[in-house]
C-alpha positions in Angstrom: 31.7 61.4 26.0 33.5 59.3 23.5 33.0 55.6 22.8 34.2 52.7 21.0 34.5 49.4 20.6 37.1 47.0 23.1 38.4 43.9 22.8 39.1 41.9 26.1 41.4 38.4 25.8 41.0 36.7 28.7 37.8 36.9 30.4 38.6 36.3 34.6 38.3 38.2 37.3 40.1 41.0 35.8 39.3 40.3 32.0 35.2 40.4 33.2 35.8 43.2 35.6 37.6 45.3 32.3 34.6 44.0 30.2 32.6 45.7 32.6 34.3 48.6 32.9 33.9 49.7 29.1 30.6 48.2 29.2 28.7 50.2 31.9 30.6 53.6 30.3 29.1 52.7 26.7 31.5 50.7 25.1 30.4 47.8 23.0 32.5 44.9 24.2 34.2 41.6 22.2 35.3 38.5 24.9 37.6 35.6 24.0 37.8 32.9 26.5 38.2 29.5 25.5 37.0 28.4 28.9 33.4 27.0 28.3 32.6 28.6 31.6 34.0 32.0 30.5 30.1 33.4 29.6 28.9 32.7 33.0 31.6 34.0 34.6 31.8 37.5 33.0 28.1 37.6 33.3 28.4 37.4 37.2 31.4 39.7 37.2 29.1 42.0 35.1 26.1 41.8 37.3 28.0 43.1 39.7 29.4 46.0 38.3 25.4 47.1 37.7 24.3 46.9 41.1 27.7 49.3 42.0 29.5 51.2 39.6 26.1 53.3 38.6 26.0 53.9 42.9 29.1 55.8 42.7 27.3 59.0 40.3 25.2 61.2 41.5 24.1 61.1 37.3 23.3 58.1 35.0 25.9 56.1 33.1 25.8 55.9 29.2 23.5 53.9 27.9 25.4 50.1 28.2 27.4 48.8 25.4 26.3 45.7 23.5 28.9 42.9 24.7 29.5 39.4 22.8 31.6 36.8 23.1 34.3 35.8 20.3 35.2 32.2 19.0 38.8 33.2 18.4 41.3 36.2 19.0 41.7 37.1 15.4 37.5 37.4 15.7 38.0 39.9 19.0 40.1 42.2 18.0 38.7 42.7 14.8 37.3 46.3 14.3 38.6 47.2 17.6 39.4 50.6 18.9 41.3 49.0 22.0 42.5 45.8 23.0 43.4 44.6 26.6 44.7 41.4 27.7 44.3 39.7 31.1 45.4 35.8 30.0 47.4 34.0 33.2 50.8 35.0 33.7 52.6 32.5 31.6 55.1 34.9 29.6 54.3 32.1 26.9 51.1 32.5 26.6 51.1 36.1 26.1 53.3 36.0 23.2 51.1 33.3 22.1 48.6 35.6 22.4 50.7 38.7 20.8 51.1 37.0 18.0 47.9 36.3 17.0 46.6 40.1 18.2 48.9 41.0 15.9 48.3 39.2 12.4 44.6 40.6 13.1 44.8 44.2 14.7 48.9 45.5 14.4 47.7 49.2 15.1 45.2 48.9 17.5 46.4 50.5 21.2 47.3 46.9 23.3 47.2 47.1 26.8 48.5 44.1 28.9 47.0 43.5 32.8 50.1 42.0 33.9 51.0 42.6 37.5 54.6 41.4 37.0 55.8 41.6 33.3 58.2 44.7 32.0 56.8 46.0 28.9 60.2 44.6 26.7 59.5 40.9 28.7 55.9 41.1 26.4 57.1 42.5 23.1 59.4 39.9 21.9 59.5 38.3 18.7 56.5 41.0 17.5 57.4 43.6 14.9 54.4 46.2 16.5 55.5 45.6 19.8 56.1 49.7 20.2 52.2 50.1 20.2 51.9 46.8 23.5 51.9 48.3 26.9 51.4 47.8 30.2 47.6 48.7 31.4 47.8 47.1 35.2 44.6 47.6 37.4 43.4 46.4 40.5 40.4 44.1 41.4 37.5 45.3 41.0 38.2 46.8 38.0 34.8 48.1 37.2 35.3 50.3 40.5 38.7 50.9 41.5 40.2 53.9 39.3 44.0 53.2 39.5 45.3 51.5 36.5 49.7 51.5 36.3 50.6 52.5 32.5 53.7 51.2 31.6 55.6 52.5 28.0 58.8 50.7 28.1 60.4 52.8 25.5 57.6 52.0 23.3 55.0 54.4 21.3 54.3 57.6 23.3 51.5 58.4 20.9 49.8 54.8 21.3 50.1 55.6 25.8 48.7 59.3 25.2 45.9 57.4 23.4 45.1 54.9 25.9 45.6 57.8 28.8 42.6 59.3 26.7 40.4 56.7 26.6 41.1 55.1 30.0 40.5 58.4 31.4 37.1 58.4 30.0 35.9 55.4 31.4 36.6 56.8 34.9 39.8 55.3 35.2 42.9 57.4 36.4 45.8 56.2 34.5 49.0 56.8 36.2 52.0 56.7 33.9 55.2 54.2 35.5 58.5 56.9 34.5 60.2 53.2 33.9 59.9 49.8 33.3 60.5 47.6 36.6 59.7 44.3 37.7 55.9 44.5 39.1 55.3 48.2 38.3 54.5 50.2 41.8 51.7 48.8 43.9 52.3 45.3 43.7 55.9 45.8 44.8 54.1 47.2 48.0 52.0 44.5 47.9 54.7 41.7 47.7 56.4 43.0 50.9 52.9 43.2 52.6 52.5 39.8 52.0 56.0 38.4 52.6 55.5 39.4 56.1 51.9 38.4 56.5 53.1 34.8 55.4 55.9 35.1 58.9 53.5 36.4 60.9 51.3 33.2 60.0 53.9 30.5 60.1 55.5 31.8 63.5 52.3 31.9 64.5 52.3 35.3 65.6 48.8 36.1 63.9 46.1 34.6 62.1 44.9 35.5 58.9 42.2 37.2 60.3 44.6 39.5 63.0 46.7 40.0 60.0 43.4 41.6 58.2 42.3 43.5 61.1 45.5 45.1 61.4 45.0 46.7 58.0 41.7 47.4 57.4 41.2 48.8 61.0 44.2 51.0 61.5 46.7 52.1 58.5 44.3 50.8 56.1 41.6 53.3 56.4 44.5 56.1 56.4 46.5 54.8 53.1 42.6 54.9 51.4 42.7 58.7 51.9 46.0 59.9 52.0 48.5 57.0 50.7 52.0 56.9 52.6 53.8 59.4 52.4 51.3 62.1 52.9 50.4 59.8 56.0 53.9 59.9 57.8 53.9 63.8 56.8 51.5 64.3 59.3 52.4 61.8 62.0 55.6 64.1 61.7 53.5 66.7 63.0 54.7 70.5 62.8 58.0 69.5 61.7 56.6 67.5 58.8 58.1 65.0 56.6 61.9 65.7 57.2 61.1 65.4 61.1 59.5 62.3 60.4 62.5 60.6 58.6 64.9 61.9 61.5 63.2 60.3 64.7 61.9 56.9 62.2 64.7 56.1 59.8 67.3 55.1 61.9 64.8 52.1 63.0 64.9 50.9 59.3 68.4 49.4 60.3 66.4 47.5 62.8 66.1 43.7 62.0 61.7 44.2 62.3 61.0 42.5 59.5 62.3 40.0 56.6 61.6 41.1 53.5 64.5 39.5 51.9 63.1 35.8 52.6 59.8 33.9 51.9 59.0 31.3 54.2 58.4 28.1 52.3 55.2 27.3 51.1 55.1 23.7 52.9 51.6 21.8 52.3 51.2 22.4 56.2 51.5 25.9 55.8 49.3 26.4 52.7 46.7 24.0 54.7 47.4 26.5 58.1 46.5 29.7 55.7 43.4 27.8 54.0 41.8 26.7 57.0 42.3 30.1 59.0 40.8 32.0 55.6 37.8 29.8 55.5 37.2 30.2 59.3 37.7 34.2 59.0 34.7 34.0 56.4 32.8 32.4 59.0 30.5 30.6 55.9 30.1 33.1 53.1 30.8 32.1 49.5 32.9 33.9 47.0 30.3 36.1 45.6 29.1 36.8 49.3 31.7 39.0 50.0 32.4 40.0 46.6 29.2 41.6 46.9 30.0 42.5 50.9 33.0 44.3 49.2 31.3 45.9 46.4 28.9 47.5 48.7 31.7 48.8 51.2 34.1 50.2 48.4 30.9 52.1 47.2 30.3 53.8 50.4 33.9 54.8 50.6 34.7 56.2 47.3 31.2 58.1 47.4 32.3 59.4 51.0 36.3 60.3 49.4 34.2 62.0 46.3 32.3 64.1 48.3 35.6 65.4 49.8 37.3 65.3 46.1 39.4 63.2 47.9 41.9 60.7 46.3 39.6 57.8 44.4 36.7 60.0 45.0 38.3 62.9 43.0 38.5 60.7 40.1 34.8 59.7 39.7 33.9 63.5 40.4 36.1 64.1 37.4 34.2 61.5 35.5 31.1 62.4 36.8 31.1 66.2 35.4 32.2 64.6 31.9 28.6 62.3 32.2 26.7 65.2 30.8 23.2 65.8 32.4 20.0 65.0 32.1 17.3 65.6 29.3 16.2 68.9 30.3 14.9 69.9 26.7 12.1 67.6 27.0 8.9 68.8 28.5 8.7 68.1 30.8 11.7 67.6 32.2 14.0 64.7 33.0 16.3 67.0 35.7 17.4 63.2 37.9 18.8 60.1 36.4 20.4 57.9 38.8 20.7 55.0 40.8 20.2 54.6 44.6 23.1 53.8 46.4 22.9 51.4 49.3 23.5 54.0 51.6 20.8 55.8 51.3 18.3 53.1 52.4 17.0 53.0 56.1 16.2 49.8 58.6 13.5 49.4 56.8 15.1 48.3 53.5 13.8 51.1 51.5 15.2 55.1 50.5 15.4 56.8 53.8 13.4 60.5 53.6 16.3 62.6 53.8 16.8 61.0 50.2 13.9 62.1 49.0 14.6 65.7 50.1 17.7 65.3 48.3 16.6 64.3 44.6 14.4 66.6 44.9 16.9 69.5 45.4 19.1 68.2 43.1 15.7 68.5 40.7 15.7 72.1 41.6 19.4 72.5 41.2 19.4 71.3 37.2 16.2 73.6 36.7 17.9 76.5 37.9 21.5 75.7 36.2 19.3 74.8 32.9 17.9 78.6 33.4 20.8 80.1 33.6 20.7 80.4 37.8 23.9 77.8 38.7 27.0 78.8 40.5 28.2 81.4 38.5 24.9 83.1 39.3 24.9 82.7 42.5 28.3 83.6 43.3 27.2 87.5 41.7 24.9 87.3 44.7 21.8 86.2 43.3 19.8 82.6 44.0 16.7 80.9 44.8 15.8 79.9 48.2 13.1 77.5 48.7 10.1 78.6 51.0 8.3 75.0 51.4 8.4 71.6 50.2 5.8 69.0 50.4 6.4 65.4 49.5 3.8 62.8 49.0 5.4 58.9 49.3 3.5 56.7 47.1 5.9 53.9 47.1 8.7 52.0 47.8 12.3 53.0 46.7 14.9 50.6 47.2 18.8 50.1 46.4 19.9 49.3 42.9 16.7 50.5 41.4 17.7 53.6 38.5 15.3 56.3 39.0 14.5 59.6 37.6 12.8 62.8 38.3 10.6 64.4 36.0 10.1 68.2 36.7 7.3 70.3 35.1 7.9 74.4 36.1 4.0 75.5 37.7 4.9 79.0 37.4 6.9 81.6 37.1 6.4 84.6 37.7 8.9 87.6 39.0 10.2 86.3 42.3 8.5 83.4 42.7 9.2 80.0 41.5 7.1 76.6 42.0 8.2 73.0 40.7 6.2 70.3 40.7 8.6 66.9 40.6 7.6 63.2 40.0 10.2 60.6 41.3 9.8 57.2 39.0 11.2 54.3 38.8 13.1 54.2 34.7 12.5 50.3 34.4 8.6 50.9 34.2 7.4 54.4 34.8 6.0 54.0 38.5 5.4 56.8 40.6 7.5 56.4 43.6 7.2 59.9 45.4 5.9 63.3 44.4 7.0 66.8 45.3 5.5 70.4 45.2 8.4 72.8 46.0 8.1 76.8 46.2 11.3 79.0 45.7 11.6 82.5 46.0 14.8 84.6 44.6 17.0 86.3 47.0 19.3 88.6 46.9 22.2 87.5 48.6 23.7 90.7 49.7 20.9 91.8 51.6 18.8 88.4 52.2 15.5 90.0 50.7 13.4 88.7 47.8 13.8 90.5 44.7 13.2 90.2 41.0 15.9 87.9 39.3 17.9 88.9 36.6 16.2 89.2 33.4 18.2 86.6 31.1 17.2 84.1 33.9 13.5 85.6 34.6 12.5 85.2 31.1 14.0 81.9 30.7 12.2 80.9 33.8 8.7 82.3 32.4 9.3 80.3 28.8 9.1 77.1 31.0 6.5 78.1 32.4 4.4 78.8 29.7 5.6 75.3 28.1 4.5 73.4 30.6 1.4 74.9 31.5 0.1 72.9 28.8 0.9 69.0 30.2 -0.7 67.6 33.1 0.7 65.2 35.1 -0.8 62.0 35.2 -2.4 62.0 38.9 -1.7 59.0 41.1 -3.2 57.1 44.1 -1.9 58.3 47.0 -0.2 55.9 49.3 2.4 56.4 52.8 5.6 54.9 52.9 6.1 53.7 56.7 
């Protein structure tokens, strides 16, 4: 997995969450802000993105980037691979900004997080413009995948560039075919909210209705399946064509008014304030920040274990992670960090978690032996015959763990792994596991010998760790 060095202009929301981003995948990062409050900031944003992004993998990040914090542009960009800018949208200002990029870096790929701006809007008055493009994601950016790339007419080497290295930060660039005023999602967006404004002056719904309405009904389905795949199937056998028959004569229907915006009156910037504040019944900014961290993290892992949509996209990235140290003896066969969801009522890893590490322990020892898929699917695997775990002590979300395997033998048919879960910060024991395997032959459900290549390789563990002990532990119960 490749790696560089980025330079983000702008540190906000966005420019903290893209900081973030390239950070948690490896990157060292650069940040110019000349808000005095820009360090604190990005270091919140950044926080974040370590108690979530790492909860989407079912395998350990790169080891994090270095990230500092420039006193000028020219200093940023300077020995950057990639540059992205998220300054306010003042066209100004990013020319500004341009200009100064481009005494200091001309070649470097230049990605703008503009929501609005055509590509030939940015690149005025520079005389690299061809390699400035637009590279609009979508808050968070240190979990959401989508990010609109937007040429213009300009360099198709520098956007087949960008494609690479966006794409390797788990990102899933998606390439605009032409230049238009706010890209593709936001023009969605603008209509959303053109009528959510109506519905909140005529007082036909609060901001609150408005947010049920989405995130309870048509909300949950766009997550999955986006909109047209959506009205395909509310078409039902007849599909999409059937759908447009019985629904499109009611676009001629005056339901909404997308062609106006109400006026922003103090009363009605004072109506939508107050009803926001009371829908958040209290919580602060980074209150549901983290409230929407946690819930986007238990929907993209429940989409990638589908290889669904979003979730396809980290599975993708996921399988380009690379795995575990499994040349070490013994073994490291888990890296990881617990999600949220797989903690219990009693704010710690829920057993059924435990069962699953460990498995996943098993799974890398066998794929490292030459027993993965491809084995299995000639008809040949290991089944395991018992499993005893011992809970020594508490697991909890957000901790990065790892499983250290040692093989206890190996011998013909029969397999037996003994499996310490620790915590990586400083080495404690958090559960222990003895598991037994025997090989099976798929086509008739027996035991039987496994394959040779994958016997011996199985008996050369075996042998290797025969010599280590495992430090014993006290032995404790998790309630």
């Amino acid at each position: 997995m490749s790696t560089g060095s980025a330079a983000v202009i702008g540190g906000g929301v966005i420019g903290g969450g893209w900081a973030a981003r390239f950070l948690l995948n490896g990157w060292n990062v650069k940040v110019f802000d000349p808000d005095p409050e820009a360090r604190r900031k990005i270091d919140e944003v950044i926080r974040n993105a370590r108690q979530s992004l790492p909860m989407l993998y079912e395998r350990s990040l790169p080891d994090e980037g270095e990230l500092g914090f420039a006193m000028s542009v020219a200093e940023a960009v300077d020995g950057a691979d990639y540059i992205q800018e998220s300054v306010p949208e003042r066209l100004g200002l990013k020319r500004k900004v341009y200009a100064q990029i481009e005494s200091a870096a001309p070649d470097v790929p230049l990605g703008s997080s503009t929501s609005g701006f055509k590509p030939s809007d940015l690149r005025m008055g520079l005389d690299s413009g061809a390699r400035l493009f637009v590279a609009h994601p979508f808050n968070p950016v240190y979990l959401l995948p989508l990010v609109e790339l937007v040429s213009g007419g300009g360099d198709s080497g520098i956007l087949e560039s960008a494609s690479r290295i966006l794409t390797s930060i788990g990102m899933r660039p998606l390439v605009v075919r032409a230049e238009i005023d706010a890209h593709i999602a936001d023009r969605f967006l603008e209509a959303v909210w053109r009528e959510a404004l109506w519905l909140i002056k005529d007082d036909i719904a609060t901001t609150g209705e408005v947010d049920e309405a989405i995130r309870l009904g048509f909300g949950l389905r766009w997550a999955q399946m986006g909109l047209f795949e959506t009205y395909r199937i509310a078409g039902g056998e007849g599909g999409m064509a059937h759908f447009v028959e019985q629904f499109g004569p009611a676009l001629a229907w005056p339901w909404t008014r997308l062609m106006d915006v109400p006026e922003l009156t103090p009363e009605l910037v004072k109506k939508i304030g107050d009803q926001s504040d009371a829908q958040s019944e209290g919580q602060s900014v980074r209150e549901l920040e983290s409230l929407r961290d946690r819930n986007l993290v238990a929907l993209l892992r429940a989409l990638k274990r589908e290889g669904s949509a979003a979730g396809r996209v980290i599975a993708d990235h996921e399988a380009n992670l690379g795995g575990e140290d499994m040349g070490r003896i013994p073994m490291i066969t888990v890296r990881r960090m617990v999600p949220s969801d797989w903690t219990d009522y009693n704010g710690h890893m829920n057993e059924s978690r435990y069962g699953q590490v460990f498995s996943d322990a098993a799974d890398a020892v066998l794929a490292h032996v030459g027993a993965g898929p491809d084995y299995v699917s000639a008809g040949r695997s290991f089944f395991t015959v018992s499993t005893k775990i011992d809970y020594l002590l508490e697991t909890h979300a957000g901790e990065t763990v790892q499983v250290v395997t040692r093989v206890l033998l190996g011998e013909g048919k029969k397999l037996k792994l003994r499996h310490e879960l620790r915590r990586a910060s400083d080495g404690s024991v958090l559960a222990t596991c003895e598991q037994f395997l025997l090989h099976v032959s798929l086509e008739s459900r027996k035991s039987c010998d496994p394959e040779r290549p994958v016997g011996d390789a199985i008996k050369a563990l075996a042998d290797a760790h025969g010599q280590l002990a495992f430090e014993r532990t006290g032995e404790s119960s998790q309630s």
